[in-house]
ChimeraX commands (.cxc) that place a marker at each C-alpha (Angstrom):
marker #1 position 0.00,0.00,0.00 radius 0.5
marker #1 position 1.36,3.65,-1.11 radius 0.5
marker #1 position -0.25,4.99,2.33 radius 0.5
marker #1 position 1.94,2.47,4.43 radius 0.5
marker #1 position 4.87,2.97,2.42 radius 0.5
marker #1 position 4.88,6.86,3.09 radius 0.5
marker #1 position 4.55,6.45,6.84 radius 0.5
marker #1 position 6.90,4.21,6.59 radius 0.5
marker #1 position 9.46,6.16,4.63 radius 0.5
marker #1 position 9.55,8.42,7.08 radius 0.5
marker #1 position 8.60,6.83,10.59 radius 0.5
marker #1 position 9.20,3.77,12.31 radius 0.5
marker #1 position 6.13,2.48,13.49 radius 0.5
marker #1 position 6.10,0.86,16.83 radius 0.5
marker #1 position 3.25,-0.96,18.63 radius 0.5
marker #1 position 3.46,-0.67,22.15 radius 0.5
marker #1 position 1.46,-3.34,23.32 radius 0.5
marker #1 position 1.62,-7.14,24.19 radius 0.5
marker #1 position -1.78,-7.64,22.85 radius 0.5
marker #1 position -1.76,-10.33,19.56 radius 0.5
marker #1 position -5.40,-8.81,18.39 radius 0.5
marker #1 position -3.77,-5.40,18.28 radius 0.5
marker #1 position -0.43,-6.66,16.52 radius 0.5
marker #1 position -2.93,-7.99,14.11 radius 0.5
marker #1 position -5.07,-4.97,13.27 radius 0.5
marker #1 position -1.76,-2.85,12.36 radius 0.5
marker #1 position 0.09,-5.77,10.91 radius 0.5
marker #1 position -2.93,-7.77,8.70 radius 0.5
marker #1 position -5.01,-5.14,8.46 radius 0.5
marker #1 position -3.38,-1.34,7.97 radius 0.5
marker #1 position -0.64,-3.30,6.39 radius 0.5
marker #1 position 2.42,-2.43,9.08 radius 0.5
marker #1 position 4.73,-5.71,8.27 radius 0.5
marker #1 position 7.65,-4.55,9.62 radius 0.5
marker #1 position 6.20,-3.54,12.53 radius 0.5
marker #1 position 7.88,-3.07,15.79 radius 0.5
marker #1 position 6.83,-4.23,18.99 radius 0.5
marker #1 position 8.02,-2.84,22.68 radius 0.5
marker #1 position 5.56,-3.56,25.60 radius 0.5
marker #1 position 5.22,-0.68,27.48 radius 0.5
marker #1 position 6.03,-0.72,31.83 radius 0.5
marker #1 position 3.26,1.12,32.80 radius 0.5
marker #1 position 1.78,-0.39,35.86 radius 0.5
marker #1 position -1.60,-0.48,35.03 radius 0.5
marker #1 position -2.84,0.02,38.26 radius 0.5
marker #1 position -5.02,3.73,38.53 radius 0.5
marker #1 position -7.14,4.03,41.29 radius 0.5
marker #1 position -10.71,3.60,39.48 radius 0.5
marker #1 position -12.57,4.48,42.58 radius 0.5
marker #1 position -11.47,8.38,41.36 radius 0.5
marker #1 position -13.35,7.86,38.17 radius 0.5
marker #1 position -16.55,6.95,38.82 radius 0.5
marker #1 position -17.82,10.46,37.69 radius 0.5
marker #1 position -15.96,9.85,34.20 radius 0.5
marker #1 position -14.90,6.59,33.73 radius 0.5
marker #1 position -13.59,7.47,30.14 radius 0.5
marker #1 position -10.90,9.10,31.68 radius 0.5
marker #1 position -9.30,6.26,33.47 radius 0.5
marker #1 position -9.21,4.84,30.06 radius 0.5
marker #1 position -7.47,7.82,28.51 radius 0.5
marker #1 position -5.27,8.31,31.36 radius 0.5
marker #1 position -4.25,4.38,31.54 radius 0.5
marker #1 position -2.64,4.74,27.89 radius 0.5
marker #1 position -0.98,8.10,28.44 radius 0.5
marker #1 position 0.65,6.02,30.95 radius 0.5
marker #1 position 2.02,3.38,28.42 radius 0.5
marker #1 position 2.95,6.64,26.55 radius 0.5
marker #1 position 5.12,8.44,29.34 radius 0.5
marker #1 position 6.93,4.84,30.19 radius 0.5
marker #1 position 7.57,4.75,26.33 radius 0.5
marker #1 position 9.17,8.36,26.49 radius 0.5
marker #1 position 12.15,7.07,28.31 radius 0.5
marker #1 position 12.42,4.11,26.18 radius 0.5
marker #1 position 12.95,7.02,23.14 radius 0.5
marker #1 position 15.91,9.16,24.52 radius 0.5
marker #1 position 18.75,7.73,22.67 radius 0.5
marker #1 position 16.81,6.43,19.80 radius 0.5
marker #1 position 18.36,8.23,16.58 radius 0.5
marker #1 position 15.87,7.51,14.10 radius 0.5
marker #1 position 11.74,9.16,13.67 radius 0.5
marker #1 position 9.36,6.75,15.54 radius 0.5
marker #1 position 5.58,6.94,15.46 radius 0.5
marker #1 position 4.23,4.97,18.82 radius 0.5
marker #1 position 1.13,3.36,19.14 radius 0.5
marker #1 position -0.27,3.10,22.94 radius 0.5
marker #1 position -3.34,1.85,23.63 radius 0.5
marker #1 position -6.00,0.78,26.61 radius 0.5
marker #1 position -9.48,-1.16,25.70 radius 0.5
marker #1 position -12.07,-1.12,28.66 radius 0.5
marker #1 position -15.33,-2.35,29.07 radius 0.5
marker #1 position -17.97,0.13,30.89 radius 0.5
marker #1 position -21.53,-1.43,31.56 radius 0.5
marker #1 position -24.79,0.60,32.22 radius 0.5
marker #1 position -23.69,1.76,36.18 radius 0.5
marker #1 position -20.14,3.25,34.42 radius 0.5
marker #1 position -18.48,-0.23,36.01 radius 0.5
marker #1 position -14.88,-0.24,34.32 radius 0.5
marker #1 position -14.40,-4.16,33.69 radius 0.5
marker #1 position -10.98,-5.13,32.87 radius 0.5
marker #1 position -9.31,-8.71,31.93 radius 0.5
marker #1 position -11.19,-10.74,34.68 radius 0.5
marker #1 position -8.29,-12.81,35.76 radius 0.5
marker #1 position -10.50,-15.92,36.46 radius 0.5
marker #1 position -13.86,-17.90,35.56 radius 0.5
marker #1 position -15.58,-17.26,38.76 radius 0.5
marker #1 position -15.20,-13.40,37.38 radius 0.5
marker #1 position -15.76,-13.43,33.92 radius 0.5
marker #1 position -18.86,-16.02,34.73 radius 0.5
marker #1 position -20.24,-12.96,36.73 radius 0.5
marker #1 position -19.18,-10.32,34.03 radius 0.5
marker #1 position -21.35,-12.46,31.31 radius 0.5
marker #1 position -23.88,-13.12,33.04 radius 0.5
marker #1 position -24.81,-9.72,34.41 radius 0.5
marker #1 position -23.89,-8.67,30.52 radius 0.5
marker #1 position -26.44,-10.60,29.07 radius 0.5
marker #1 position -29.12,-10.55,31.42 radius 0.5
marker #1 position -28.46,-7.70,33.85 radius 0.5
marker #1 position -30.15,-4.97,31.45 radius 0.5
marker #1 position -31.15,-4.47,27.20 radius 0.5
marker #1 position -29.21,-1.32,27.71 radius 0.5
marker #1 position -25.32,-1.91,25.58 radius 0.5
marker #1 position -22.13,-1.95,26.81 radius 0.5
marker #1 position -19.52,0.71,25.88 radius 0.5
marker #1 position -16.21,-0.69,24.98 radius 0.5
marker #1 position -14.01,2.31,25.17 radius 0.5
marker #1 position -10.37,1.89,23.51 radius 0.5
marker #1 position -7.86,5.53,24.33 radius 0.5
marker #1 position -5.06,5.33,22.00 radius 0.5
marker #1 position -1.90,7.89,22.47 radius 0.5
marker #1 position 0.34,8.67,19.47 radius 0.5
marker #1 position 3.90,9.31,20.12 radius 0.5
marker #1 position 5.31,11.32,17.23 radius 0.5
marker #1 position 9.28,10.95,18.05 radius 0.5
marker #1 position 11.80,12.88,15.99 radius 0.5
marker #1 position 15.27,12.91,17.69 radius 0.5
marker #1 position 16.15,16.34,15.31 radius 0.5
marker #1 position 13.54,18.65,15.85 radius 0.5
marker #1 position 13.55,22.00,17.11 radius 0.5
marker #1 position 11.20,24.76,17.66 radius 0.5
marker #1 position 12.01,28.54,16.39 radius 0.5
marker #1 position 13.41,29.08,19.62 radius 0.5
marker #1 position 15.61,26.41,18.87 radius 0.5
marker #1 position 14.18,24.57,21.90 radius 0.5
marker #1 position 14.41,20.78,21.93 radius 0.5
marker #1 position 11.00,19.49,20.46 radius 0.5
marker #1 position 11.65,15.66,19.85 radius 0.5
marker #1 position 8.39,14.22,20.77 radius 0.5
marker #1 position 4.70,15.50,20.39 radius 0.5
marker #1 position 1.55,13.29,21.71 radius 0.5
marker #1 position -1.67,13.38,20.31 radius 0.5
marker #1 position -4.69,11.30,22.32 radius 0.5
marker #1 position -8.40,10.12,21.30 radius 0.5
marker #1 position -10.41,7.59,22.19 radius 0.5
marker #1 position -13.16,5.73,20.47 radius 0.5
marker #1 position -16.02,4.24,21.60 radius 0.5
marker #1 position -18.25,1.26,20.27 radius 0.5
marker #1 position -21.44,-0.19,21.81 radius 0.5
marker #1 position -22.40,-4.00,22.44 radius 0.5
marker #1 position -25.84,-5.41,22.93 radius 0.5
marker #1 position -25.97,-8.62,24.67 radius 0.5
marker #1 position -28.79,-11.49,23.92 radius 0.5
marker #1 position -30.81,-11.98,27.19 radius 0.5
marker #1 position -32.21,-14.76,25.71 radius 0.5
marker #1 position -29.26,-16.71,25.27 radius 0.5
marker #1 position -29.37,-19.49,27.79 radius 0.5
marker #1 position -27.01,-19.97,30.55 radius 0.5
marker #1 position -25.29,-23.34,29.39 radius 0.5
marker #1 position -24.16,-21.05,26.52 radius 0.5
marker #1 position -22.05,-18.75,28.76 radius 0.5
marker #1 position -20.99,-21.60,30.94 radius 0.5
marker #1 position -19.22,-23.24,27.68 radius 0.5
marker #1 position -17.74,-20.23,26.91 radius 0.5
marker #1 position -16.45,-19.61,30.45 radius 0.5
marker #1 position -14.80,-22.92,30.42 radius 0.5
marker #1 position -12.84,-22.66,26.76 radius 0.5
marker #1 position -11.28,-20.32,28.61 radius 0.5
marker #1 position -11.27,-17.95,25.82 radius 0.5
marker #1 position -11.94,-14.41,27.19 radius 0.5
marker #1 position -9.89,-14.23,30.35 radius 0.5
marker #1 position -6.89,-12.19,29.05 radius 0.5
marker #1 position -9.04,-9.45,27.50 radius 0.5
marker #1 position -11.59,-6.59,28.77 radius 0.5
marker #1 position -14.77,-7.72,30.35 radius 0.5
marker #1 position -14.09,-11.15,29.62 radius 0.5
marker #1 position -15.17,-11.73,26.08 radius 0.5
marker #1 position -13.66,-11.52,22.31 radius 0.5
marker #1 position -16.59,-10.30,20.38 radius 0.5
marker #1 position -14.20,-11.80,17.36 radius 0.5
marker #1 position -14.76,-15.38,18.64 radius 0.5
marker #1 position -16.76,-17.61,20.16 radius 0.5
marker #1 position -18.32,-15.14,22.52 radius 0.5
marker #1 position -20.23,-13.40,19.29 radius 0.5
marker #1 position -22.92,-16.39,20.11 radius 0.5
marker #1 position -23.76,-14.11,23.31 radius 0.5
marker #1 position -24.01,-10.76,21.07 radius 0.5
marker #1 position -27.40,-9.51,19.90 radius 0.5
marker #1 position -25.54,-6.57,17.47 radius 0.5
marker #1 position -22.47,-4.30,18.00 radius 0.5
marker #1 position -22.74,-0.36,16.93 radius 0.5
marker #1 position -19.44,0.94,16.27 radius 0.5
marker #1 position -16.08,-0.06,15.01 radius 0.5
marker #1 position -15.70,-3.61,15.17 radius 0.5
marker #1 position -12.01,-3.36,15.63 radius 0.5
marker #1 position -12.29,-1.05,18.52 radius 0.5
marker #1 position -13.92,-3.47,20.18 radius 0.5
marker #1 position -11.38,-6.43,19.18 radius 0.5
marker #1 position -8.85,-3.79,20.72 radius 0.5
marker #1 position -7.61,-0.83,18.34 radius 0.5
marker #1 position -9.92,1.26,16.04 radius 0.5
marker #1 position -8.93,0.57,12.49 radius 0.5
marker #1 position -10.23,3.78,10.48 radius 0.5
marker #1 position -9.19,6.21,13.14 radius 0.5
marker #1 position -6.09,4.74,14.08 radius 0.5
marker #1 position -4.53,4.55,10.13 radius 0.5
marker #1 position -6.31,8.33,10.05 radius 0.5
marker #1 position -4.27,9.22,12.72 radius 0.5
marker #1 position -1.05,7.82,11.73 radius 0.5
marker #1 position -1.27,9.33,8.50 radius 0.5
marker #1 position -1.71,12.50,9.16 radius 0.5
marker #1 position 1.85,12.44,10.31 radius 0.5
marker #1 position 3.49,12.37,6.45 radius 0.5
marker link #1:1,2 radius 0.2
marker link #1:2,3 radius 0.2
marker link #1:3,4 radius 0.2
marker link #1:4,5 radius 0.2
marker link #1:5,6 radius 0.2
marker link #1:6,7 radius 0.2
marker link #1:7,8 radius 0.2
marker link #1:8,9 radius 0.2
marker link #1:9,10 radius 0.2
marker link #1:10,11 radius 0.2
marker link #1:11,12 radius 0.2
marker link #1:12,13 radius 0.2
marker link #1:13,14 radius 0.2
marker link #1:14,15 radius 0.2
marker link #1:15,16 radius 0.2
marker link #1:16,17 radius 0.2
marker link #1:17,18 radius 0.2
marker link #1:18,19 radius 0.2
marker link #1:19,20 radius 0.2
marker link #1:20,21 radius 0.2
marker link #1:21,22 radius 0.2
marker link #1:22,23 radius 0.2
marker link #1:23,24 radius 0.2
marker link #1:24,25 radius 0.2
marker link #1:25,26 radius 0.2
marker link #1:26,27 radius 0.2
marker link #1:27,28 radius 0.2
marker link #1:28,29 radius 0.2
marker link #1:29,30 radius 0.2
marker link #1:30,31 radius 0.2
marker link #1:31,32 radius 0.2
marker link #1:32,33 radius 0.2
marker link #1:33,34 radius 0.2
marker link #1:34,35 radius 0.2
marker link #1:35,36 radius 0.2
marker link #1:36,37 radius 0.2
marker link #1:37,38 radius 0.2
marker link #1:38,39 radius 0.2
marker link #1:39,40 radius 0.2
marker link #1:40,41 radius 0.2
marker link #1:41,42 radius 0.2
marker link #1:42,43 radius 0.2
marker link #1:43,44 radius 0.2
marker link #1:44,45 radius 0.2
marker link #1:45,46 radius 0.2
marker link #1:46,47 radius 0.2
marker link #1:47,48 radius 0.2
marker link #1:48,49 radius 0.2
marker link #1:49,50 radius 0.2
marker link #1:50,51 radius 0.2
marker link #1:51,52 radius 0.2
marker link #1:52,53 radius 0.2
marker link #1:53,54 radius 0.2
marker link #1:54,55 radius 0.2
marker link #1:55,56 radius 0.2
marker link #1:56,57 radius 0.2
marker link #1:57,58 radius 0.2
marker link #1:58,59 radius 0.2
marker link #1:59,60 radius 0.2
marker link #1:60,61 radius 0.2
marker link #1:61,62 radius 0.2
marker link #1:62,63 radius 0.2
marker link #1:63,64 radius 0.2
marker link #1:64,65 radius 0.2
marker link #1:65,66 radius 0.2
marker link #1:66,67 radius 0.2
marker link #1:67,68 radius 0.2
marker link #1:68,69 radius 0.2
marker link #1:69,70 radius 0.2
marker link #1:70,71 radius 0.2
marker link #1:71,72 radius 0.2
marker link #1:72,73 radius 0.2
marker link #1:73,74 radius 0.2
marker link #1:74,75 radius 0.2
marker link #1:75,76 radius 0.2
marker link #1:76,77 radius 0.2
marker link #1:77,78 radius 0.2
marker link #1:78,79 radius 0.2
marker link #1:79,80 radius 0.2
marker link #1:80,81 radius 0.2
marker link #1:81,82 radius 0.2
marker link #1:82,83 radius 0.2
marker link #1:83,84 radius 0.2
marker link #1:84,85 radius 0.2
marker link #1:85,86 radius 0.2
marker link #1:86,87 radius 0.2
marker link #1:87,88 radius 0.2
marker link #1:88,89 radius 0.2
marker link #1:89,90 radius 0.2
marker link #1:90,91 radius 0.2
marker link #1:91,92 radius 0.2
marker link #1:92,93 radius 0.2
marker link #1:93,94 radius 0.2
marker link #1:94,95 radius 0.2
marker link #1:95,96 radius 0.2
marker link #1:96,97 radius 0.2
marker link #1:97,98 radius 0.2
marker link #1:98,99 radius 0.2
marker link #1:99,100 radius 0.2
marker link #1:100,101 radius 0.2
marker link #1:101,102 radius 0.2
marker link #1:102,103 radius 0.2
marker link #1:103,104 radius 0.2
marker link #1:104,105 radius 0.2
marker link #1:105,106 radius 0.2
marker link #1:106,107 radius 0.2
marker link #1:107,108 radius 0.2
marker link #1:108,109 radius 0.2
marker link #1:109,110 radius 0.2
marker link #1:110,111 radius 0.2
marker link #1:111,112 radius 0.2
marker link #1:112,113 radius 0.2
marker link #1:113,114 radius 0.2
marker link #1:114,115 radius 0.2
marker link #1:115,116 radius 0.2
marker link #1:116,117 radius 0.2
marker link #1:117,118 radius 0.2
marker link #1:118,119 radius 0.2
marker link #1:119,120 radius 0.2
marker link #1:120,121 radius 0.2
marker link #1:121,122 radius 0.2
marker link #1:122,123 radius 0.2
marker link #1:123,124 radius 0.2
marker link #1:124,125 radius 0.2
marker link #1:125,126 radius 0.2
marker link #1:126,127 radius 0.2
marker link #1:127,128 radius 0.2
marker link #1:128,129 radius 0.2
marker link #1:129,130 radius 0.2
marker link #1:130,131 radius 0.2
marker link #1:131,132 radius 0.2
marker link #1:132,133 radius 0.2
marker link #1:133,134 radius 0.2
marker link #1:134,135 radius 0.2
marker link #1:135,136 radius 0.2
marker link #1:136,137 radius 0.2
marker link #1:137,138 radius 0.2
marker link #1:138,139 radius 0.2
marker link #1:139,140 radius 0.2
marker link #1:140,141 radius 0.2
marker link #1:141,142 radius 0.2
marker link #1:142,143 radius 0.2
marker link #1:143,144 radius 0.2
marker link #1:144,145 radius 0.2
marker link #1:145,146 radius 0.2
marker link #1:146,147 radius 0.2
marker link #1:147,148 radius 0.2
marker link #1:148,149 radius 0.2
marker link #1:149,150 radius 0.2
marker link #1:150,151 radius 0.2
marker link #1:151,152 radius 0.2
marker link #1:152,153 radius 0.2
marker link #1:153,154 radius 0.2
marker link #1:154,155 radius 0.2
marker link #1:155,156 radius 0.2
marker link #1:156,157 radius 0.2
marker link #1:157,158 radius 0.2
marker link #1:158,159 radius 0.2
marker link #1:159,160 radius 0.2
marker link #1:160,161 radius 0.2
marker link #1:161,162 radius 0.2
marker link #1:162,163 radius 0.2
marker link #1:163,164 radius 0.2
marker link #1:164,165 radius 0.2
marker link #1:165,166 radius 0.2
marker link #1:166,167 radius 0.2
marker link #1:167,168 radius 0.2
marker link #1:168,169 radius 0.2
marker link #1:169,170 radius 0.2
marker link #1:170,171 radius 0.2
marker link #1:171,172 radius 0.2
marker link #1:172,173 radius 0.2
marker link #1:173,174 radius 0.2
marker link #1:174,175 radius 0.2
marker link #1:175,176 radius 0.2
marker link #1:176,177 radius 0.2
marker link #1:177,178 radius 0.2
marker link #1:178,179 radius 0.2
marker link #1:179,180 radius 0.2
marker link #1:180,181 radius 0.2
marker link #1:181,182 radius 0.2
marker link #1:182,183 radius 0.2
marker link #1:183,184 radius 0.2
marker link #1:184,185 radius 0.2
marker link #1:185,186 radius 0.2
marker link #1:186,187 radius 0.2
marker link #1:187,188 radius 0.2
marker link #1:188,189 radius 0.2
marker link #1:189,190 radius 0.2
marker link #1:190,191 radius 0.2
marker link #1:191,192 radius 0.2
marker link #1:192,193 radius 0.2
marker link #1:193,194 radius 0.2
marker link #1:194,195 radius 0.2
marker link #1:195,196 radius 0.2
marker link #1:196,197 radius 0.2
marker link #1:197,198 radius 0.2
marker link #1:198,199 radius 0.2
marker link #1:199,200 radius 0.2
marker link #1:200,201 radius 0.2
marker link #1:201,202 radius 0.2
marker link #1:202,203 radius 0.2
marker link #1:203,204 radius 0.2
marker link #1:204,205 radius 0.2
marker link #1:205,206 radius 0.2
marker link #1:206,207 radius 0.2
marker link #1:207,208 radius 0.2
marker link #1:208,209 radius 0.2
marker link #1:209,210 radius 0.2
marker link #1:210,211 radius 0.2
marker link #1:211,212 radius 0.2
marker link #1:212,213 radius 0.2
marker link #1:213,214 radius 0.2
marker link #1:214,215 radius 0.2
marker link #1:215,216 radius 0.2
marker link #1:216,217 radius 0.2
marker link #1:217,218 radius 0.2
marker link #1:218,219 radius 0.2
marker link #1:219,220 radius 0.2
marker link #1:220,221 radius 0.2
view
């Protein structure tokens, strides 16, 4: 692809994430194949109890986390670097923030309440922070300027099927499939049984939005 050869041209493109669904998206899908990949060392560990007014934020805040860890990774790196950061959370109809559920007994709950707990959706909220790194810029005042950091955030919405019976989120529970990921379910793949529609990107919800990201990204060449 022209686009992806322009970026790349001028930018390394990192991902800085451990997540396989998101190496996907910019590998298979905005075409990134030599794509670099540094997990960030942000502790992702924010106090959600101070969000509960605006849960978005702990979102946004979470991946300008990954972003400031990445910062220090940058200093002696020679070459331009565009850096991907990015946190996916799940917020119900109460503004819960769900997270990877760590075990069945939680993401047995998490389904459960998902599909029969309300008909109102679930927001699943992915914050992505840019990290435009250039190791020779300068500003008029001749002012170090080597990295800039753009933010957004998408969200997408999830409708659960109340009428999907109980034995059906029990098998899912035990393939074990969803524990690694927010609120406990990949809407990708065996878990779309439970979903009534999604409205949205699809990829946001799998764990990076696809249009805005590549949007994004572009707008840097």
């Amino acid at each position: 692809m022209q686009c992806v050869d322009k970026i790349c041209s001028e930018y390394k493109v990192v991902l800085a994430s451990t997540s396989p669904r998101r190496y996907e998206i910019m590998h298979d899908n905005m075409g990134f194949k030599d794509l670099l990949v540094i997990p960030p060392t942000f502790e992702e560990n924010l106090d959600k109890s101070q969000y509960a007014d605006n849960p978005i934020q702990y979102v946004v805040d979470t991946s300008y986390g990954k972003a400031q860890c990445m910062l220090s990774e940058l200093q002696d790196v020679k070459e331009k670097r565009l850096v991907v950061c990015a946190d996916t959370v799940v917020l119900d109809w109460d503004n819960i923030i769900y997270e990877k559920p760590g075990n069945k007994e939680r993401q047995l709950a998490n389904l459960k309440r998902f599909c029969y707990g309300s008909q109102k959706p679930l927001r699943v909220v992915t914050a992505v922070t840019i990290i435009k790194w250039d190791p020779n810029a300068i500003d008029d005042g001749n002012k170090s300027m080597k990295h800039q950091i753009h933010q957004f955030h998408e969200t997408s919405e999830v409708y659960f099927d109340s009428t999907v019976p109980e034995q059906v989120i029990q098998d899912y529970v035990y393939s074990e499939d969803g524990l690694q990921v927010a609120g406990g379910f990949k809407v990708q793949g065996y878990s779309g049984i439970l979903i009534d529609r999604i409205e949205g990107d699809y990829f946001n919800i799998v764990g990076l939005p696809l249009n805005r990201t590549f949007k994004e990204l572009l707008s840097y060449v």
